[in-house]
C-alpha positions as CSV (number, residue, x, y, z in Angstrom):
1,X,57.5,14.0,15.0
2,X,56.4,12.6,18.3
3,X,52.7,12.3,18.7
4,X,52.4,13.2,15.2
5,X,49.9,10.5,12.9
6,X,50.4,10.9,9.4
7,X,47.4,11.1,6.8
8,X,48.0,7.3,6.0
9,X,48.1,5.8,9.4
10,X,45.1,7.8,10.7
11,X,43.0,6.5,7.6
12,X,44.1,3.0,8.4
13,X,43.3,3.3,12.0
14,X,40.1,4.9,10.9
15,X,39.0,1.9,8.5
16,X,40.3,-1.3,11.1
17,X,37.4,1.5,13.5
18,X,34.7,0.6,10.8
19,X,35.7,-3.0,9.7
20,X,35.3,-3.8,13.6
21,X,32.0,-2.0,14.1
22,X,30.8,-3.7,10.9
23,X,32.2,-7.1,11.9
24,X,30.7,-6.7,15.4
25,X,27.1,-5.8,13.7
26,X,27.2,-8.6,11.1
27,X,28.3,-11.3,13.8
28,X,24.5,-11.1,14.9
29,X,22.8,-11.3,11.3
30,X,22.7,-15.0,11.4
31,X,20.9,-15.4,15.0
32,X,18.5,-12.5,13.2
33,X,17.8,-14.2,10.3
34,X,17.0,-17.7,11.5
35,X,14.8,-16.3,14.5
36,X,13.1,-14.4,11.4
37,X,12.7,-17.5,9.1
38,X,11.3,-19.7,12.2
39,X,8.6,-16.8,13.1
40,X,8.2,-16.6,9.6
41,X,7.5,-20.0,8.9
42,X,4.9,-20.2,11.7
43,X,2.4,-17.9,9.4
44,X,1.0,-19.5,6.2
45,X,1.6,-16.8,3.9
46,X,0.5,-18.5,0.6
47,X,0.4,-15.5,-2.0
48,X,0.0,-11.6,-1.1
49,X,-3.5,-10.6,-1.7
50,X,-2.5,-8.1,-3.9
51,X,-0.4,-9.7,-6.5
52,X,-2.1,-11.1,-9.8
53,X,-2.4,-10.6,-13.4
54,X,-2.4,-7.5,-15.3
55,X,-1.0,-4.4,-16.4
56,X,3.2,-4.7,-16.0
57,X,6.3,-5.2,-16.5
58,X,6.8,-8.8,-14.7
59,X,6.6,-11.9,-15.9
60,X,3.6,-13.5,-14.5
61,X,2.6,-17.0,-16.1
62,X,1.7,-18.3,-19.1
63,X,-1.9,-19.7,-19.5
64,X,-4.0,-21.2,-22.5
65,X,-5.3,-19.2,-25.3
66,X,-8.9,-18.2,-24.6
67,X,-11.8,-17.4,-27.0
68,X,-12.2,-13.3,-26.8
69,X,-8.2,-13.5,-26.3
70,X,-7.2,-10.9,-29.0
71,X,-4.2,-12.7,-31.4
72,X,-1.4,-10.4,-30.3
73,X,-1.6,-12.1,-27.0
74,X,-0.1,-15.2,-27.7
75,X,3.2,-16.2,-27.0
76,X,4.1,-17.8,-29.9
77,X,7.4,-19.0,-29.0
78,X,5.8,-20.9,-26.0
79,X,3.4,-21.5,-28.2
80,X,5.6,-23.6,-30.8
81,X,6.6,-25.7,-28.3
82,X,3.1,-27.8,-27.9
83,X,0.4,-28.3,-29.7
84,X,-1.8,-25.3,-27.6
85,X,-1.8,-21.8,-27.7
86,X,-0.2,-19.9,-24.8
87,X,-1.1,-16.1,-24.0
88,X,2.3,-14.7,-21.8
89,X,0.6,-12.5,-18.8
90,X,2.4,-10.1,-16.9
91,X,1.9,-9.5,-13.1
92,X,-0.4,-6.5,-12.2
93,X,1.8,-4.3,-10.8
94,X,0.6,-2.0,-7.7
95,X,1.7,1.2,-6.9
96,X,2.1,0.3,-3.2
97,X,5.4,-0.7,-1.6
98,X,5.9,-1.7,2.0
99,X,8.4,1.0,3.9
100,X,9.9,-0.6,7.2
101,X,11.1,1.2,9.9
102,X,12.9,-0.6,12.9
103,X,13.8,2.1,15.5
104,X,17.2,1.3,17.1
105,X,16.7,4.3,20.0
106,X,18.8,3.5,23.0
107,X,15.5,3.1,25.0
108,X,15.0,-0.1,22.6
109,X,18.0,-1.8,24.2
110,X,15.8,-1.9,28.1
111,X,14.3,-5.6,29.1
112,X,13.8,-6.8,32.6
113,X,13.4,-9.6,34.3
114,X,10.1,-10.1,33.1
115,X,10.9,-10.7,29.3
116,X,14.0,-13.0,27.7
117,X,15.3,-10.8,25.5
118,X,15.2,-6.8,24.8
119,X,13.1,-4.5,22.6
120,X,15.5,-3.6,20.2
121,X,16.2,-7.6,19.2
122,X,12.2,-8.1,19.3
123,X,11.6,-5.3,17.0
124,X,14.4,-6.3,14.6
125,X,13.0,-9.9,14.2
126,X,9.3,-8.9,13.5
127,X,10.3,-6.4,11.3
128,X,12.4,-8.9,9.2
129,X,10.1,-11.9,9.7
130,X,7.6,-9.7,7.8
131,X,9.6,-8.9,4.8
132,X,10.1,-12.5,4.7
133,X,6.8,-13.0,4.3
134,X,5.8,-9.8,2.4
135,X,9.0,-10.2,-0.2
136,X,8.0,-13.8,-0.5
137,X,4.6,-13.0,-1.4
138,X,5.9,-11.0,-4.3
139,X,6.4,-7.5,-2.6
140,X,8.5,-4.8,-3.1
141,X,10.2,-4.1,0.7
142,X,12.6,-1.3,1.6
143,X,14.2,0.2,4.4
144,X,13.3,3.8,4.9
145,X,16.6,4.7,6.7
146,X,18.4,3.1,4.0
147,X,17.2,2.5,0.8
148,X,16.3,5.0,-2.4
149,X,13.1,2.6,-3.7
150,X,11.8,-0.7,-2.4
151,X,12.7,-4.0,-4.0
152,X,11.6,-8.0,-4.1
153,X,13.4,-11.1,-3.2
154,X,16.6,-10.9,-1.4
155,X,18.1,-7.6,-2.4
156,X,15.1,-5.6,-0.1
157,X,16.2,-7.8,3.3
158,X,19.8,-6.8,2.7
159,X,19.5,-3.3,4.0
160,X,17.4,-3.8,6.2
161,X,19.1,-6.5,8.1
162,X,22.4,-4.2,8.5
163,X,20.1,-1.5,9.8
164,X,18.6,-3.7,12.7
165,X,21.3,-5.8,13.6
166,X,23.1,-2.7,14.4
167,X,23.4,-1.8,18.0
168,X,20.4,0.4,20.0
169,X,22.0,3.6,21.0
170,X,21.0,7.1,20.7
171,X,18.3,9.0,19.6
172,X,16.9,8.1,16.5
173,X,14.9,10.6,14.0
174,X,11.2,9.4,12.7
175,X,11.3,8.3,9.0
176,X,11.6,11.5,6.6
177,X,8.1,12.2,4.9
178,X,9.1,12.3,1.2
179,X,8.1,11.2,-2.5
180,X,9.0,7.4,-1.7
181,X,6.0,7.3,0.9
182,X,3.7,8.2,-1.5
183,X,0.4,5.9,-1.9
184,X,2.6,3.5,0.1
185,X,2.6,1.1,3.3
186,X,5.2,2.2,6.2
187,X,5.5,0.1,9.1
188,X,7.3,1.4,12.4
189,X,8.4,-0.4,15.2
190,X,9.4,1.2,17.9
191,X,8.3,1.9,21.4
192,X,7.6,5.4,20.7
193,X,9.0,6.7,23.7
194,X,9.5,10.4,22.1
195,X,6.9,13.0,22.1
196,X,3.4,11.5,21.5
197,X,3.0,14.9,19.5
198,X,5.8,13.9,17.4
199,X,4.6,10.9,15.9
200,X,1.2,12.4,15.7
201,X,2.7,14.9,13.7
202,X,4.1,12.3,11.4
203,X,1.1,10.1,11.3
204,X,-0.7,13.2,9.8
205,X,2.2,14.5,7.6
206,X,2.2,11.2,6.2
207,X,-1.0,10.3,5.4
208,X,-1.4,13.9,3.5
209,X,1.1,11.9,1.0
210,X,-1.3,9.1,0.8
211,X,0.9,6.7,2.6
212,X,-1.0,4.2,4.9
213,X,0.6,2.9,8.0
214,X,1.0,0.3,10.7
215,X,2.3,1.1,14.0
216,X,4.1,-1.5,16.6
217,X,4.7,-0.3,19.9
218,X,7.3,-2.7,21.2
219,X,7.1,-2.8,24.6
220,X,8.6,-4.5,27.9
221,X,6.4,-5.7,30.5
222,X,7.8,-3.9,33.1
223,X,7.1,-0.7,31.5
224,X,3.4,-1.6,31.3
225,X,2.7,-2.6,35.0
226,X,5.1,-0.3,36.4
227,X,6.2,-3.2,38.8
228,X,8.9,-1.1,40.9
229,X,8.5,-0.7,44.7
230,X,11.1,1.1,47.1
231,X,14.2,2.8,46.4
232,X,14.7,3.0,42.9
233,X,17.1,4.9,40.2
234,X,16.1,5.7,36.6
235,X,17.8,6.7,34.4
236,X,17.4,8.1,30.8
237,X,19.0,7.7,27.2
238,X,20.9,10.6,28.6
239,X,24.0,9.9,30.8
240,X,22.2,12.9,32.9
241,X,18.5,12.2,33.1
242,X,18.6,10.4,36.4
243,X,15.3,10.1,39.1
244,X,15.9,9.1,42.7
245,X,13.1,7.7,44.2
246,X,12.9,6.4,48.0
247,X,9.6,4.9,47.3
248,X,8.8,3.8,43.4
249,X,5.4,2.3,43.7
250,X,4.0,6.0,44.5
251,X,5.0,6.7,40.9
252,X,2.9,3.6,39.8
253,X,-1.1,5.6,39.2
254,X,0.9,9.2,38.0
255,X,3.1,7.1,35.5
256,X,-0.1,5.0,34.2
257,X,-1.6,8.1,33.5
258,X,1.0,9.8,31.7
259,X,1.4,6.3,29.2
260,X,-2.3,6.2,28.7
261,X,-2.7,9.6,27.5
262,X,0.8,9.1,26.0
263,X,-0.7,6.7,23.7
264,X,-4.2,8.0,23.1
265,X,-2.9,10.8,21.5
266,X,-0.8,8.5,19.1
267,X,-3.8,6.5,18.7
268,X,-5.7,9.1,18.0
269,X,-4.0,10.4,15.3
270,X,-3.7,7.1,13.7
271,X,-6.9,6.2,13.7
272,X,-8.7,9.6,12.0
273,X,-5.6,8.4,8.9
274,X,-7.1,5.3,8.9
275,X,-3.7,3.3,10.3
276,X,-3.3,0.5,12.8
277,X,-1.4,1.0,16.0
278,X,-1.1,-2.0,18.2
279,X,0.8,-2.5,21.3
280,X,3.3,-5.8,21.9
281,X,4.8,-6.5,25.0
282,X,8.4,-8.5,24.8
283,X,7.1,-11.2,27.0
284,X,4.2,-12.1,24.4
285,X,5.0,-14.4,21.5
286,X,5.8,-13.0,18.3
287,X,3.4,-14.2,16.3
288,X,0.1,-12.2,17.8
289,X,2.2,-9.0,16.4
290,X,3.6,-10.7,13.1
291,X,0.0,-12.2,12.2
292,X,-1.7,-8.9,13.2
293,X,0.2,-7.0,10.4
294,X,0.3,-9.7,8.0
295,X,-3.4,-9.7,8.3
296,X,-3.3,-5.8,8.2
297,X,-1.1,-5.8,5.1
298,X,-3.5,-8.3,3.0
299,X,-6.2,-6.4,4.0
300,X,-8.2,-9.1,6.0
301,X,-9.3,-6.6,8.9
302,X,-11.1,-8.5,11.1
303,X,-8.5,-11.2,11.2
304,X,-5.7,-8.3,12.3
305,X,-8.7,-7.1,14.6
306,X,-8.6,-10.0,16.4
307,X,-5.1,-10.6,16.4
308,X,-4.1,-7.0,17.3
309,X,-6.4,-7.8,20.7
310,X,-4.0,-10.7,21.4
311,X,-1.2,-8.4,20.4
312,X,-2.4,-5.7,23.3
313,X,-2.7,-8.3,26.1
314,X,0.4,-8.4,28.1
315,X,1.3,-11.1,30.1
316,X,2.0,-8.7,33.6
317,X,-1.6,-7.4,34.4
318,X,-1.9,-3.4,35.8
């Protein structure tokens, strides 16, 4: 019957739909990871604060019989092999994990002339170069838009990598607040260009679970000093959010105004649940941003206080 697709072919043109999108998104996970790996590689990460000996699952180390050491410690097959005693010690095992979320909004994909590459591609590469170094460190990571529970080593990247290397577009939702946050560490990236009450909400919803977080407003230059003059046309995620304006520099005190209280009331909110917020403009190296939560993450504060100061100094001045 003309014009008729049977049940077959419309699968198979359905599938040869996804296998492009998917080989489209996966063409960019190499660029991804290796920008990750070199920002990585610029912090020394050594060993994460938090992981050590004691109370686990984990294989940790083994290390020489000590007096006080009660008998049924030692590792005796270890043991037979030398002439020492050996006591097997498992790694201590925290409840925290480390949550990402890398917000792929359509508003991520903006950069101007001002900044070499766009919000959405900056965003993706801090937020992988730090589960580099956090996963590396011995951490559990996950993906909050993807994953069930966090996990070490290579396994916690792989979700995450699909999730950012997939294209900006849309509106996406803030992380759900459920059991996995619990006593946990989220990160967001984003440039939280959504009702400030929104997140605020979150922050709060959040922290009732006992999760403690880290906000990264990922910014472009050009959205912080407003550097438009003359006739000008905005325009919105939405096809139809469209502004006209015959002179754009008028805009330029009203529109300051707005992002300042914009992010006060974010900041506000973090800061009475005890998180970090820090703003990073795409014109700024990486590292500022990438040390500040390192440093935020293995709980040196006045390191990530210094850093996050960088982190807030574009490179455009108001």
């Amino acid at each position: 019957m003309a014009g008729f697709n049977s049940p077959d072919t419309s699968s198979q043109k359905h599938r040869a739909k996804l296998r492009g999108a998917a080989e489209q998104a996966a063409s960019v996970f190499p660029d991804l990871l290796v920008e990750a790996e070199r920002l990585a590689a610029t912090i020394i990460a050594g060993e994460h604060g938090r992981r050590h000996s004691g109370a686990g699952e984990t294989f940790w180390q083994f290390r020489r019989f000590r007096q006080g050491d009660a008998p049924s410690s030692v590792d005796w097959r270890r043991s037979a092999k030398s002439q020492r005693y050996y006591v097997r010690e498992t790694e201590w095992e925290s409840a925290q994990s480390v949550w990402m979320w890398c917000d792929r909004s359509a508003s991520m994909a903006y950069r101007s002339n001002l900044a070499t590459e766009d919000k959405a591609s900056r965003a993706a590469v801090l937020s992988l170069a730090l589960s580099l170094l956090l996963t590396r460190g011995g951490e559990r990571v996950g993906d909050i838009s993807r994953d069930d529970r966090a996990r070490r080593g290579e396994t916690a990247l792989r979700g995450l990598t699909m999730t950012v290397a997939a294209p900006a577009e849309g509106q996406s939702k803030l992380p759900p607040v459920d059991q996995r946050i619990r006593r946990s560490n989220i990160v967001l990236v984003s440039d939280f260009l959504r009702p400030a009450q929104e997140v605020a909400d979150f922050i709060r919803a959040a922290a009732a679970e006992g999760a403690h977080g880290h906000l990264v407003q990922v910014f472009d230059p050009s959205e912080e000093a407003w550097p438009f003059e003359g006739r000008m046309l905005f325009e919105g995620d939405d096809a139809h959010e469209k502004l006209l304006t015959g002179r754009a520099e008028a805009l330029r005190e009203t529109y300051r105004a707005r992002l300042e209280q914009h992010r006060e009331i974010i900041g506000d909110a973090a800061r009475r649940a005890g998180w970090s917020f820090i703003v990073h403009h795409t014109d700024a190296a990486p590292q500022t941003a990438l040390l500040a939560l390192y440093a935020r993450l293995s709980g040196e504060a006045e390191m990530a206080h210094s850093f996050a100061a960088n982190a807030h100094s574009p490179s455009v001045r108001r």
